[in-house]
DRENMAR-634471 format. One line per field, with one value per residue (C-alpha): residue number from 1; residue in three letters; y negated, z, x. Coordinates in pm, whole numbers. Each point is the difference from the previous one (the first is absolute). Layout:
# DRENMAR-634471
n: [NUM, ...]
res: [ala, ...]
py: [Y, ...]
pz: [Z, ...]
px: [X, ...]
# end
This chain:
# DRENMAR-634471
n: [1, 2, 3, 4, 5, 6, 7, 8, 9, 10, 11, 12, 13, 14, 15, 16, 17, 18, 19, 20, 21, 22, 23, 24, 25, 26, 27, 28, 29, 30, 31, 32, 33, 34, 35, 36, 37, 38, 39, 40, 41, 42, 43, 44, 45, 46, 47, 48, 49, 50, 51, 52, 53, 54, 55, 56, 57, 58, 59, 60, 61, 62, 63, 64, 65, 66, 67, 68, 69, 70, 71, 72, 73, 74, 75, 76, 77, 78, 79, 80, 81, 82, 83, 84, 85, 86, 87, 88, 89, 90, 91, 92, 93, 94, 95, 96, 97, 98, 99, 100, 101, 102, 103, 104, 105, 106, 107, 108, 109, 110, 111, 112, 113, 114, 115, 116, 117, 118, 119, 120, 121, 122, 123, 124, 125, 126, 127, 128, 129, 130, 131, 132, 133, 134, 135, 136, 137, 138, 139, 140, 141, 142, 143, 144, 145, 146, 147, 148, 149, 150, 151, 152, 153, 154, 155, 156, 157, 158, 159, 160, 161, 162, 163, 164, 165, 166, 167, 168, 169, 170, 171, 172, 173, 174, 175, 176, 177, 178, 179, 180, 181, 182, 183, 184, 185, 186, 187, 188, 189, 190, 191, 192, 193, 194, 195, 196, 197, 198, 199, 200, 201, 202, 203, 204, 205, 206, 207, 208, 209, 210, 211, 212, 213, 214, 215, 216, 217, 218, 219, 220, 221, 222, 223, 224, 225, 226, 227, 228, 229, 230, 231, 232, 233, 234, 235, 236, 237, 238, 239, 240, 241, 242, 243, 244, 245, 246, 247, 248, 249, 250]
res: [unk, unk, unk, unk, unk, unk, unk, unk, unk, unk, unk, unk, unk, unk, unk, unk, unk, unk, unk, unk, unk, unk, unk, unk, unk, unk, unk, unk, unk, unk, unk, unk, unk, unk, unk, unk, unk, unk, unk, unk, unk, unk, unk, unk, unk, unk, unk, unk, unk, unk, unk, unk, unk, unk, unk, unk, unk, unk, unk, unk, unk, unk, unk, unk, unk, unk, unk, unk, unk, unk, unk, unk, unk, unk, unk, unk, unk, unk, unk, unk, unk, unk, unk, unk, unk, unk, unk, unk, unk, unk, unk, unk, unk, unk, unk, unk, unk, unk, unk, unk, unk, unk, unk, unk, unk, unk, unk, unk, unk, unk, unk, unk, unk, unk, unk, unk, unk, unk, unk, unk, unk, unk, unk, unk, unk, unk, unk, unk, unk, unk, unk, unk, unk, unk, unk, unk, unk, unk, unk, unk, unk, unk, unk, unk, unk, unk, unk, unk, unk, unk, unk, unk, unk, unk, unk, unk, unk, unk, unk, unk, unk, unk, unk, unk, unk, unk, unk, unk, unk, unk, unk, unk, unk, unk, unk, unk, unk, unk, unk, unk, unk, unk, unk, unk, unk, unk, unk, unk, unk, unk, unk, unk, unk, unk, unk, unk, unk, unk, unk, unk, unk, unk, unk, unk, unk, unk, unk, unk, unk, unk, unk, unk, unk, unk, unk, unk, unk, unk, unk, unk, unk, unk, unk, unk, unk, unk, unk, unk, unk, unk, unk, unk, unk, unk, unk, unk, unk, unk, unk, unk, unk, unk, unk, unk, unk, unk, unk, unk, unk, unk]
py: [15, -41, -217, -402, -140, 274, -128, -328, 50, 209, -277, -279, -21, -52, -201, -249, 10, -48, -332, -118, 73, -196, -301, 0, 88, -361, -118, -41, 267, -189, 34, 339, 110, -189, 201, 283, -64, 9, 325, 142, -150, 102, 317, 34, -158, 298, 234, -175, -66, 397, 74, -231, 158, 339, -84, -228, 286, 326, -124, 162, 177, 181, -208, -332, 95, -72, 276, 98, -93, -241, -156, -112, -85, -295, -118, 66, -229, -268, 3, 4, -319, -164, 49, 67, 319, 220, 306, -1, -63, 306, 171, -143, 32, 322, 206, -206, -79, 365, 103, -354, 42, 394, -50, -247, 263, 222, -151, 279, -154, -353, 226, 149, -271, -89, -355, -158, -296, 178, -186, 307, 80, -360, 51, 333, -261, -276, 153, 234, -245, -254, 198, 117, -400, -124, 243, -88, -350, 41, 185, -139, -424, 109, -133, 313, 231, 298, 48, 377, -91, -143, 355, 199, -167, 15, 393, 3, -196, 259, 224, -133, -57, 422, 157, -169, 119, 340, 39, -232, 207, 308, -177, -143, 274, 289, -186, -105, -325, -42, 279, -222, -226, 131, -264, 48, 236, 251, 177, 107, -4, -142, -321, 61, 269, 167, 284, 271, -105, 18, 347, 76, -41, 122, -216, 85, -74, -89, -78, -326, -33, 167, -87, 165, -59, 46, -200, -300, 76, -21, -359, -134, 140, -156, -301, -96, 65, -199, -305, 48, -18, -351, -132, 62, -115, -341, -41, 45, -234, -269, -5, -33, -281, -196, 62, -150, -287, -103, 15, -225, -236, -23]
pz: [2013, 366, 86, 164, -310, -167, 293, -68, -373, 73, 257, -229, -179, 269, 225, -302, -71, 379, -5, -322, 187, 283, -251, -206, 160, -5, -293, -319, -220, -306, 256, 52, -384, -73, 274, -150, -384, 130, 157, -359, -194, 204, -40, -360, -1, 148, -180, -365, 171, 22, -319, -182, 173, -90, -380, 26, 111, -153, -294, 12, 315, 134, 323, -167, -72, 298, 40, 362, 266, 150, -321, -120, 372, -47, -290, 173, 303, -268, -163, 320, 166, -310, -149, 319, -191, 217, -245, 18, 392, -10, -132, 212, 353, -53, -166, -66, 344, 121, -208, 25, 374, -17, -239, 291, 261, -225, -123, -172, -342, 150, 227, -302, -207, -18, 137, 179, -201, -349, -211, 53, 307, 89, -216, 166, 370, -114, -228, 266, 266, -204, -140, 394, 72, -283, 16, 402, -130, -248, 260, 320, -110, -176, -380, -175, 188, -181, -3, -176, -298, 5, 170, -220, -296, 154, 15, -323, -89, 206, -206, -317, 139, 93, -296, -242, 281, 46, -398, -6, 339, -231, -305, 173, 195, -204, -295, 205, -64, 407, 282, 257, -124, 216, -20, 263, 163, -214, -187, 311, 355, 20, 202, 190, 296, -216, -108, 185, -241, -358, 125, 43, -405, -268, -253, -366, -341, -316, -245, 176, 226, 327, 287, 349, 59, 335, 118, -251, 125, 390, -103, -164, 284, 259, -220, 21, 370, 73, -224, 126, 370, -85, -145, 326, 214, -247, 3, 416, 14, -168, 157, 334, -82, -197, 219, 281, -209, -36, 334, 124, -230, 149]
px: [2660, -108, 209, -75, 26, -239, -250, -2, -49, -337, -118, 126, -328, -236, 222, 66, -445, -2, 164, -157, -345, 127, 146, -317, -296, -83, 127, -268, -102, 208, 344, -78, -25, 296, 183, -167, 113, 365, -44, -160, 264, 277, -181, 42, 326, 120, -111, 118, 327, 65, -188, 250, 303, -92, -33, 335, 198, -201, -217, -341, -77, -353, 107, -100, -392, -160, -218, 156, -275, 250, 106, -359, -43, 237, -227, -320, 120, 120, -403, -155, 181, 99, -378, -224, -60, -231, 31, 419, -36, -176, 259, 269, -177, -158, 292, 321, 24, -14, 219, 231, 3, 89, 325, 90, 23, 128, 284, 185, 13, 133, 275, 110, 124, 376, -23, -265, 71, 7, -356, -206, 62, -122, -294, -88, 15, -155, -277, -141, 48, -203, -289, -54, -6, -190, -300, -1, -6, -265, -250, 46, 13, -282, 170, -208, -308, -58, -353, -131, -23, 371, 101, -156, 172, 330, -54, -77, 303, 216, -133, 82, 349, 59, -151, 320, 238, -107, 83, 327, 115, -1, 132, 286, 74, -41, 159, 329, -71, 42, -18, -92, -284, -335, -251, -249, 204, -230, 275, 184, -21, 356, -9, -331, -125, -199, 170, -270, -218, 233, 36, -364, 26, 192, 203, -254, 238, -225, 308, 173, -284, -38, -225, -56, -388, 19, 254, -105, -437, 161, 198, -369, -146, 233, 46, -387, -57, 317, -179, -322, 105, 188, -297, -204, 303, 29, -420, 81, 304, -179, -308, 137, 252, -234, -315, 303, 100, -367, -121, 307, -115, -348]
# end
């Protein structure tokens, strides 16, 4: 943590989307959604690469359903370049890339591993790195442009993802299936600067499930202005490097 290397890893993603910009800014649209594709794919790859290395070595683990925000991230990236799907680059720009971008400055889970070099420890580098890249991708060489309708839809979808997590978080943990899954981040505050917040609340136990309503309304809460504020940025963004592109055309 903190150290050169742990710089360059947090500037890695915009200084590799810098020089793509600067490669392919006049290439054709078909170059840049090939480009694109490899980016989502890699993406995914990722992703199954650890999900297969966990059940190798454990069997079933509540690691492998990808109900963390930056585990779905890494498919939302791969439907939005692979698919020029407005709804998943929703998803990716507006919240995975927060989030993506946040793990990358903090870095605690990647500084714990034994090796650098152990599967996912490369999984926890590469995934983050590449959801951060691929929703910059998606947004700014204009491969999806999430449009209300597409936002909306992606909230919705968000939605649909934290209502199975907030009951699987309790399962898991209450069960000692696993003590550390926290999808969302809305079991615990462990991970995340929220803790002011948990504490605001008190932990409620309804057999195996248990909820703190205030710290899970203040992650909704901080969850949709977060998303909302990227969808303004992204409607921003695109406007003024389109509008750009077309008046140096003219």
């Amino acid at each position: 943590m903190w150290s050169p290397f742990h710089f360059v890893y947090i500037a890695s993603p915009f200084v590799i989307i810098a020089a793509l910009w600067l490669i392919l800014r006049k290439r054709s649209e078909k170059t840049r959604y090939i480009v694109g594709a490899v980016i989502g794919c890699i993406s995914l790859s990722v992703l199954l690469m650890r999900n297969i290395d966990i059940f190798v070595r454990e069997g079933f683990d509540p690691e492998i359903i990808p109900l963390q925000v930056c585990h779905f991230g890494n498919i939302a990236v791969f439907i939005a370049l692979v698919f020029k799907n407005k709804t998943a680059g929703a998803v990716a720009w507006c919240l995975n890339l927060i989030c993506a971008f946040c793990s990358l400055v903090v870095a605690d889970s990647l500084a714990g591993y034994e090796s650098f070099f152990m599967i996912r420890a490369q999984g926890y580098f590469w995934g983050h790195l590449f959801i951060v890249l691929g929703a910059l991708y998606a947004v700014l060489f204009g491969i999806v442009k999430i449009d209300r309708k597409s936002f909306l839809i992606g909230v919705g979808c968000v939605f649909l993802l934290f209502i199975p997590s907030l009951i699987l978080n309790a399962y898991f943990r209450n069960t000692a299936v696993s003590d550390t899954i926290n999808y969302f981040y809305i079991f615990d505050s462990h991970g995340i600067p929220f803790e002011v917040f948990y504490d605001l609340g008190v932990m409620r136990y309804y057999g195996w499930f248990s909820i703190n309503y205030v710290y899970v309304a203040f992650i909704i809460a901080i969850g949709i202005a977060g998303m909302s504020g990227f969808y303004f940025l992204q409607r921003w963004l695109q406007k003024f490097i389109f509008k750009g592109r077309r008046q140096g055309r003219d």
